[in-house]
C-alpha angles and dihedrals in degrees: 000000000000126000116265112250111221086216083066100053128072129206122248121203110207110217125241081229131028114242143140089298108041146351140225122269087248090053088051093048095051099043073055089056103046097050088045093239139109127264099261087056089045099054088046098055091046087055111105104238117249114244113203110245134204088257116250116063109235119246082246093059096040083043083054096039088052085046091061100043110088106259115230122201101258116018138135132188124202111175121164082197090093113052096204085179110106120243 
């Protein structure tokens, strides 16, 4: 078997509560149990699966994804990681 490469793990944080973005360590540990598999297998398979996309995301999906983010009084985003400009 060959050995594990440490560019090729990821850390996972377990949450003091579980919720929509995370669960405790004991949630984790029990999912593990019932599937009959370890943590590492569990968290995987809990794991929605990534579906390739056509690249950019559209104005109408970044307008959709800011929607859904709760709004503050006074806040402003700048990311050059969407590029909202057409092709």
């Amino acid at each position: 078997m060959p050995a594990r490469s440490s560019t090729n793990q990821i850390a996972f944080r377990c949450r003091t509560v579980d919720g929509a973005t995370g669960v405790r360590r004991e949630t984790a540990e029990h999912l593990a149990e019932y599937l009959g598999v370890d943590e590492t297998q569990a968290i995987h398979r809990a794991l929605p699966r990534y579906v390739p996309d056509d690249g950019q995301l559209r104005a109408a999906q970044i307008r959709q994804i800011k929607k859904q983010v709760p709004q503050r009084a006074r806040r402003s985003v700048r990311s050059s990681l969407f590029n909202t400009e057409p092709a």
